[in-house]
Structure formats: structure tokens, C-alpha cells
C-alpha positions, 0 to 999 in steps of 0.5 A: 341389354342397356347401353346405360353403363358404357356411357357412364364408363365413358364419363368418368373416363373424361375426368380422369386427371392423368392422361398417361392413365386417360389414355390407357383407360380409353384404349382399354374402353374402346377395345371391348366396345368394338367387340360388344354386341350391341342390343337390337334396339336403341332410343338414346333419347329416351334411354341416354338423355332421359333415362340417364341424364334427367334421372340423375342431373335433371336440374342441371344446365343442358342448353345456353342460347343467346343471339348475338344480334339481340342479345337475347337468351335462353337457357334450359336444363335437361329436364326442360329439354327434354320436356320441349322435346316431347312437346315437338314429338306429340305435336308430329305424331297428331300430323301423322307423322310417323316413324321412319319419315323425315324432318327437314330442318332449315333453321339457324342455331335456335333452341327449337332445333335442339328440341326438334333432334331431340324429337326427331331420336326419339320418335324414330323419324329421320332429321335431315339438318338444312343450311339456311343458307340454301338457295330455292335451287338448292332446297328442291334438289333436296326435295326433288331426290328426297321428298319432305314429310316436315319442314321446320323453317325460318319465315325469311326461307318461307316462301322458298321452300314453298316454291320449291314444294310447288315446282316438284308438286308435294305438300309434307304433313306439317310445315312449321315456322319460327314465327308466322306465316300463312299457310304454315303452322307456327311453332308456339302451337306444339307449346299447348302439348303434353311434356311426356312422349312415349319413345319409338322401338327404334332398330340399331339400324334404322337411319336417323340422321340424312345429311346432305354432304357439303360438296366440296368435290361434286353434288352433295350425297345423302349420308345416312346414319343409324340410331347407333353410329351417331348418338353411340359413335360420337363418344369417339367425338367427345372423349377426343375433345375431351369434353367433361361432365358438367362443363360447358361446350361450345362448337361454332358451327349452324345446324345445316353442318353435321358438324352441329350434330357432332359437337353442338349435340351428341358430345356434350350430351353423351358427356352430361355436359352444357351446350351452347349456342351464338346465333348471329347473322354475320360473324363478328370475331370480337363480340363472338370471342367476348360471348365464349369469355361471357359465358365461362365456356370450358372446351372451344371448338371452331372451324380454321377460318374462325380461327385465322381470323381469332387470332388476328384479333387482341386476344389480351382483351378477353377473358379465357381463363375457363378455357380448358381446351381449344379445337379444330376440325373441319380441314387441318388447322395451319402450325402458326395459327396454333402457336398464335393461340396459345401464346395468348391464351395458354391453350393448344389449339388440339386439330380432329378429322373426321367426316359427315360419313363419321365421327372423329377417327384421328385426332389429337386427344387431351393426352397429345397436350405438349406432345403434339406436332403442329400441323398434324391431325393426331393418330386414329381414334381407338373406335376405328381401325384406320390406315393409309392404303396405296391405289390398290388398297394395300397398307401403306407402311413407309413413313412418309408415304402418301396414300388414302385415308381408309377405314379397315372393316375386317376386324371390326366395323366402326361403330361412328361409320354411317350405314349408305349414301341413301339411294345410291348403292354405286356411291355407297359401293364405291365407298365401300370397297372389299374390307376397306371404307374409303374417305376420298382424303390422302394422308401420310404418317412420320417415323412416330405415328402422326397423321399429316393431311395431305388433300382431298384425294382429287386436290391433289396437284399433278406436277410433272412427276411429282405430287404436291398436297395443297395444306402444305402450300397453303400453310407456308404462305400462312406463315407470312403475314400478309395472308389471312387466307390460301387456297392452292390448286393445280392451274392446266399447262401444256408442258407440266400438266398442272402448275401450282397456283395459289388464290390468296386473300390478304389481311387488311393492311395489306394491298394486292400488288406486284412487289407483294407478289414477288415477296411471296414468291421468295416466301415459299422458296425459303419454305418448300420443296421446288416442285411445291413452290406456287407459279402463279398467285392471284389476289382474291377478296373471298373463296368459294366455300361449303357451308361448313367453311370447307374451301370448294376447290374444285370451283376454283379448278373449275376456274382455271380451265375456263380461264386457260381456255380463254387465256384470260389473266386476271387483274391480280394475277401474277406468275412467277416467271414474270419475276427476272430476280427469281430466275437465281432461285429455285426453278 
């Protein structure tokens, strides 16, 4: 049985022009996908991108690449890219790399990390995407619990993969490098080999993918995925971003982050679309936003911070007209953030969520356009049946209620949902709990049926009685305009257990300062609930973050009991009862 025609379905699904009926049409679509026995064996490299996309539009653009650094460029079609693809596969296999062995890939967003996914699928052997942003610490404790058999690397992270591969005393078949350096082999020697490859008889549930988790509450996880739960899984990603055959795609985001696999690979692929891909080493917002004009991208995709800082920018002075759709995901996207946007552009900003462990499970797909709340991630995607769930995993059916964000798995399990945290069966089983995959994120639903993100299920604020999510917080002090950026956690006190506190890093024009304090202060007073209203704000120049942008807050409470502990104050830090004028407000 071939999957040829599902993904066909799926593509004209995304250009159908009334939403009211795109709408009923992937309803319809994902109910018999849920249910439809899927074959023993699938290549989506070979029986997707080949067997489909090079048969039918060979020729047409596949991949944009330029480095904003250079401004150099590249672009490749379908076929070409495949061709590349198949170079980097019967270069592996004259290692004796084999199916079922792993490719560490710490490269930045570089064409050959296209070529090498694309190889890696199709010859059956599992890519484990690596920020290059890793320290030598950090590469051996991924080669310490999961030992290389390839490394792909960038001549500057060179000699600490070396050193990482000496420390656990392992040589891997091939170690490849984006330029020169002894003792690796450089990549223009795959060049020399032949553009066809015989495809791997590759399982439905054969892993494919390990990403390493971006540890936002603990040491990062090996996430596996199979040969169907992201190449098949991800039409859930892209018919949520609504990204359309023959447009061009662009996802902000490095190859370290599954994020990349989501929305810089498999959406426009699966779609017969054209990627793109801005390589920069520090992010430049105008030069970025003046690439995205440039190349006439249709669908956006970046990550909040991105945008936080997009907006503050003169959007009048670029170019969006070709923009059809603008996306969040990575954690909620705040309302004002939005508004700004589309005021400039036209566009709503439309959020997603999902996890390294999925694909998009609740969004607010291209129908929600001019329905949307701002500030909610949308409703679940048809592909899974997702509900909130109370502490002992009972449907939570109140409005307004908060629980965790779970995945029911007795009527179907979802196809995006990855197969094991990789040697850890007492993770994986903690995950996996009776007919319920929890996500570790605490949500709630209004009268309507949209989603409000709540928090990590360990953000979550314990207050005396009372329980506050750090995203509303955050967003009420957004919505001054002296704040760029928020980050909210509960601080250790005797008498409440937590307090509120809010790390706050403000735009440029603005200066840490007590009456700056003060007015925030009076902010979320006028925006919040009493028990939400932060006791303590200190003023920051940067927040720990994973490499995906997700803020680290268990670094930042992690802080705070040190700081208790010792009863430090910091120089920026100021708390509410320090303020006498506040003593008439909400206490």
C-alpha cells in the first residue's frame, strides 16, 4: 500500500480557497488517516520526495539558501536535491555505515544538512540534529549516553568533538567536516559520488530521528522518532501552517531544534513547497526581515522572541506583500505582539504548540484567520485526540479549569507521537501513563473551545492558595512599553511559599530604576488578578534560554533559592512592598 495518495489529498487540501470548506475537508482527511492501516514499510525519501515530488515537479525550487553574513547563495531543486542527497548516502555506506546507525549533525543552517536528512531517511539511519551552540561538556554527554557512528561538523566545533570523542575513548566510521581539518574527511569528497542511491527497507517503526529535548525543566531526553511519526506526522504541521504547494516557506529556526525538522523540512516538503534557509551568526532583525522581503516568502514562521523584537522595528520600510501567513510556536506568542503585526503587515500572527515529542497538536490553523483569540494557541489538531486531564488523569470538562495538556491514545494513537525516550523506559513510562500521553505543559479551554496555555506543568506558581501561570503575567507586563522581554517564577517565602517574581529585560530606551519599577507595579495591578500581581521585579540584561529560545525558568528558580538562601538582593531588584504608595492598591 503506498502513501502517495494521502499526501496528494493533503496538498490539495492546502489550496483549497474557502476555509469553511478547508476546514470540513481536513476534518474529514484526518479521520480516515487516524483509522488507516498504514504499510509495513515506508522510504519517504524515496516514495514521497522522489517517487512524488522529483516525478512530478523535478525542476521546480526545493531549497533557498543564502548566509546573511556573505550574502552568499545557493538554490536547489527537487531533483538537485535529492541528487545531493544520494551523493551523501553512497559516500556513508562506503564507510560502512549502515542502517540503523546514527548521524550527528552539528551544523548550522547549511544546505548539506538538508542533503544529510535527506540521506540519513532514505538510508534507514537515525540523524540526531546538534545545536552548535553546545559546549565540549555538552557534545560528550551526548556521546557519552549515545555513542556517534557519524559526526558532521563545522571546523570551529572540530576540535571539540575531538575531545569529546577522546574523553569517552570512541572513533565513529566517518567524521566529516564543512571545510578542512586533519583528521576529518572533507565534505567535497561525497561530491565525486554517484547522484542515484538505492533506498533502505526501512519499518513504519524504525527511529529515524533522536533529538535531544531542549531541557527547560532538566537534562535533556533522547526523543525518538519513527520513519511514520515525522515525515507522515508532520501533515498535521503543515496543513496547520497552511503552507501550500508551490509557495516558498520560511521557519527561523538552526538545525539543533526539531523545530527545523518540523518547519524547515518536512512541512514544505510533504507540501511540494520551496524552503528557505538565513544562515547568520548573530541575528540582525532588519537585514532578516529585508531577506524574508527579498526572497517574496509566502508563510513566516518564527519563534516569540523573534517576533518581540520584529515588532519594535519600522515594519513600514519592507516589503511584505507575498506574505500569506505569519506563525508562532516555540511558547505562546503575547496578544500585543500580534496586534502589532498585523497592524503593519496585514497578517495575524496565527500561534501553534507542539513538542519535540510531536508534531502540531493544537493550533490555530488558516480557517481560525479573524476568529482567533489573541493569546490562544487554538484548538487540537484532527491528527490527535487531546484533552486536559486533572492530577489523576480524569477529563477535565469545567471551562476554565486548569489541567495537563495529555494526548488520549484509546481510540487512536496519533500518528506525529514519537515512539520512546531512547534508553529510558522509566521516562518513557512516566510519559505514558494508562491510555493518556502526558506533555509536562498545563493548559485550560474557555466556553468556546480555545486553548490558553498555562505553563510548564513545574512553572506553575504556588502562591498560598492559589495558582498562577507565569504567560499571563508575562504578557500583562508586555503590554507596557517599556518591556521587551518577561520571565515570571515563583521566588521561596516563608509565609506564602512562593511569590510571584518577574525578571524583566527592557527595550533600549528605557533604564532600570526604582520609579520604573514602581510603574510596572501599578501596571499589573490595573491587569491581573491580586494573587497574580508580581511582588518582586528585577531588571535584567538577558534570560537563560534553550537553543530553541524557550526561556530555562528552572535556571532562573534555581536562582532564587540560592539568592534566599543567602538573602542576597540584587542590584536591580525591587519589591513591592517597598513601595508605601502601593499600600491602597490591591494587596
Amino acid at each position: 500500500m503506498s502513501l502517495v495518495s494521502v499526501y496528494k489529498e493533503a496538498m490539495v487540501i492546502n489550496t483549497i480557497t474557502d476555509m469553511q470548506k478547508r476546514e470540513a475537508a481536513v476534518k474529514d482527511f484526518f479521520q480516515r488517516l487516524n483509522r488507516q492501516e498504514l504499510p509495513e514499510y515506508f522510504n519517504w525519501a524515496a516514495e514521497i520526495f522522489e517517487g512524488l515530488h522529483v516525478a512530478e515537479r523535478g525542476n521546480q525550487l526545493a531549497l533557498i539558501w543564502t548566509d546573511l553574513d556573505t550574502d552568499a547563495e545557493q538554490q536547489f531543486t527537487y531533483k538537485e536535491l535529492a541528487e545531493n542527497g544520494n551523493r551523501m548516502l553512497n559516500f556513508l555506506r562506503k564507510q560502512n555505515v549502515q542502517q540503523g546507525d546514527n548521524i550527528y549533525m552539528l551544523a548550522p543552517i547549511v544546505p548539506e544538512t538538508w542533503f544529510t536528512s535527506f540521506a540519513g531517511i532514505k538510508g534507514g539511519m537515525i540523524a540526531v540534529p546538534t545545536a552548535t551552540s553546545m559546549t565540549e561538556r555538552e557534545i560528550q554527554f551526548r556521546f557519552e549516553i549515545y555513542k556517534p557512528d557519524v559526526v558532521l561538523s563545522i571546523p570551529t566545533l572540530a576540535d571539540l568533538v575531538d575531545n569529546a570523542l577522546k574523553a569517552i575513548g570512541h572513533t565513529p566510521k566517518a567524521k566529516i567536516i564543512l571545510g578542512e581539518k586533519p583528521g576529518w574527511t572533507p565534505y567535497a569528497a561525497v561530491g565525486v559520488e554517484s547522484t542515484d542511491a538505492q533506498p533502505a527497507q526501512v519499518k513504519k517503526e524504525d527511529v529515524l530521528f533522536c533529538f535531544f529535548t531542549s531541557g527547560t525543566t532538566g537534562l535533556p531526553k533522547r526523543v525518538g522518532h519513527s520513519a511514520v511519526s515525522y515525515p507522515l506526522g508532520h501533515l498535521s504541521t503543515a496543513i496547520v501552517q497552511g503552507v501550500e504547494p508551490g509557495s516558498i516557506h520560511h521557519n527561523l529556526s538552526a538545525p539543533g531544534w526539531a523545530k527545523w525538522a518540523w518547519s524547515s523540512f518536512f512541512a514544505p516538503f510533504d507540501m511540494g513547497a520551496t524552503a528557505t534557509g538565513f544562515n547568520f551568526s548573530v541575528l540582525k532583525p532588519e537585514k532578516y526581515l529585508a531577506t524574508i522581503a527579498k526572497y517574496k516568502v509566502n508563510s513566516f514562521c518564527a519563534p516569540p522572541t523573534a517576533w518581540r523584537v520584529f515588532v519594535s522595528l519600522d515594519l513600514s520600510a519592507f516589503d511584505f506583500s507575498a506574505i500569506k501567513y505569519s506563525l508562532s510556536a516555540g511558547e505562546p506568542l503575547n496578544p500585543e505582539v500580534i496586534e502589532q503585526w498585523k497592524a503593519s503587515t496585514g497578517t495575524e500572527i496565527r500561534d501553534f504548540y507542539g513538542q519535540t515529542e510531536s508534531t502540531v497538536m493544537i493550533g490555530n490553523p488558516p480557517w481560525m484567520e479573524g476568529k482567533m483569540r489573541l493569546g490562544s494557541f487554538g484548538r487540537p489538531s484532527e491528527m490527535y485526540d487531546a484533552v486536559i486531564v486533572d492530577d489523576e488523569g480524569n477529563e477535565v470538562k469545567i471551562p476554565d479549569e486548569p489541567g495537563h495538556i495529555a494526548i488520549r491514545l484509546s481510540d487512536w494513537r496519533a500518528i506525529g507521537l514519537f515512539q520512546e525516550y531512547i534508553g529510558d523506559p522509566e521516562q518513557t513510562k512516566n510519559a505514558f501513563r494508562g491510555n493518556l500521553y502526558y506533555t509536562g505543559d498545563k493548559a485550560t479551554f474557555d466556553k468556546d473551545g480555545y486553548w490558553w496555555f498555562v505553563g510548564r506543568a513545574d512553572d506553575v506558581i504556588k502562591s498560598s492558595d492559589y495558582r498562577v501561570g507565569p504567560f499571563e503575567v508575562e504578557s500583562a507586563l508586555i503590554e507596557h512599553p517599556s518591556v521587551l522581554e518577561a520571565a515570571v517564577v515563583g521566588s521561596p517565602d516563608p509565609n506564602r511559599y512562593q511569590l510571584v517574581k518577574a525578571y524583566v529585560i527592557l527595550n533600549k530606551r528605557y533604564q532600570p530604576s526604582k520609579e520604573l519599577a514602581l510603574e510596572l507595579f501599578k501596571h499589573t495591578i490595573d491587569a491581573l488578578a491580586k494573587f497574580k500581581i508580581p511582588r518582586i521585579i528585577e531588571f535584567v540584561d538577558e534570560l537563560p534560554k534553550t537553543i530553541s529560545g524557550k526561556i530555562r525558568r528552572i535556571e532562573l528558580r534555581e536562582s532564587e533559592i540560592k539568592k534566599k538562601q543567602t538573602e542576597a538582593v540584587m542590584p536591580n531588584e525591587y519589591f513591592y512592598h517597598q513601595f508605601p504608595e502601593l499600600s491602597s492598591k490591591k494587596k
